[in-house]
C-alpha positions in Angstrom: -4.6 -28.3 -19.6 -4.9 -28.9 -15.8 -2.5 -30.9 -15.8 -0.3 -29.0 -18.2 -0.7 -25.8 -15.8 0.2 -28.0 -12.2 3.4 -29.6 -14.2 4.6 -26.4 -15.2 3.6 -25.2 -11.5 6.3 -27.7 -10.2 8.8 -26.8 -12.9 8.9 -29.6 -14.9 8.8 -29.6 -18.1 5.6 -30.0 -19.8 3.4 -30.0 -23.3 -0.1 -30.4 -23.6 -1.2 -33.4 -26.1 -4.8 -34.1 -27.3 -7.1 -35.2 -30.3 -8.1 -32.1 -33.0 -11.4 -32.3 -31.6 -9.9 -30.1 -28.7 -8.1 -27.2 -30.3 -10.1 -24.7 -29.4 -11.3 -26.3 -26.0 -7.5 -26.3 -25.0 -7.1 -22.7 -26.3 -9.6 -21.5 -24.3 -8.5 -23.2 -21.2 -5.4 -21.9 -21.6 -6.4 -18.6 -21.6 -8.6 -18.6 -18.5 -5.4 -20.4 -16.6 -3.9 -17.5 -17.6 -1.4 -19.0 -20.2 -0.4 -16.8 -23.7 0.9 -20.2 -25.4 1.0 -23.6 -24.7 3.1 -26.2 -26.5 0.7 -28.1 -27.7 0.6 -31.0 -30.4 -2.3 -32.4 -31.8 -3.5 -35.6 -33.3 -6.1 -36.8 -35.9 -9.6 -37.3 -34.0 -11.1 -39.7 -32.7 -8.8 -41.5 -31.0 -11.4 -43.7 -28.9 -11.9 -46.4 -31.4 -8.9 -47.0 -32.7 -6.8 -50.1 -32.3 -3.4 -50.5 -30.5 -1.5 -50.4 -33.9 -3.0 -47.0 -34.8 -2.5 -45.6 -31.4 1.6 -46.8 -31.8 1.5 -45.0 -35.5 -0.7 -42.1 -33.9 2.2 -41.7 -31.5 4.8 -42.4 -33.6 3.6 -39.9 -36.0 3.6 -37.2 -33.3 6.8 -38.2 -31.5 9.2 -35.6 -33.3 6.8 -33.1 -32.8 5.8 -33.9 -28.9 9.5 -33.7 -28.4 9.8 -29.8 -30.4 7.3 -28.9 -28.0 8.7 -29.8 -25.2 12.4 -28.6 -26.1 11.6 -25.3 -27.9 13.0 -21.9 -25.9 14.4 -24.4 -23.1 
């Protein structure tokens, strides 16, 4: 969400990306960084394990939604 927050900072266009473990982590850190929403998009957890293949399908999965987030109100 750091980063998210020091993207934004600069003006460029950001959305913050992580595993479902983190939903409410990334939330909360939002909040204290003193951010209402976030474009955020969320993948299946874990993610540590997995093999290259399911990391492209992960990503593929996500893509259309990654670039929504990124887009939406700009």
């Amino acid at each position: 969400m750091h980063d998210f927050a020091a993207l934004e900072g600069r003006g460029v266009i950001a959305a913050f990306l992580a595993s479902t473990e983190f939903v409410v982590a990334a939330a909360s850190q939002a909040k204290a960084l003193g951010y209402r929403e976030v474009p955020s998009v969320f993948v299946p957890h874990p993610i540590q394990d997995r093999t290259d293949d399911e990391m492209r399908a992960l990503a593929e999965g996500a893509l259309a939604e990654i670039l929504a987030a990124v887009t939406r109100g700009r």
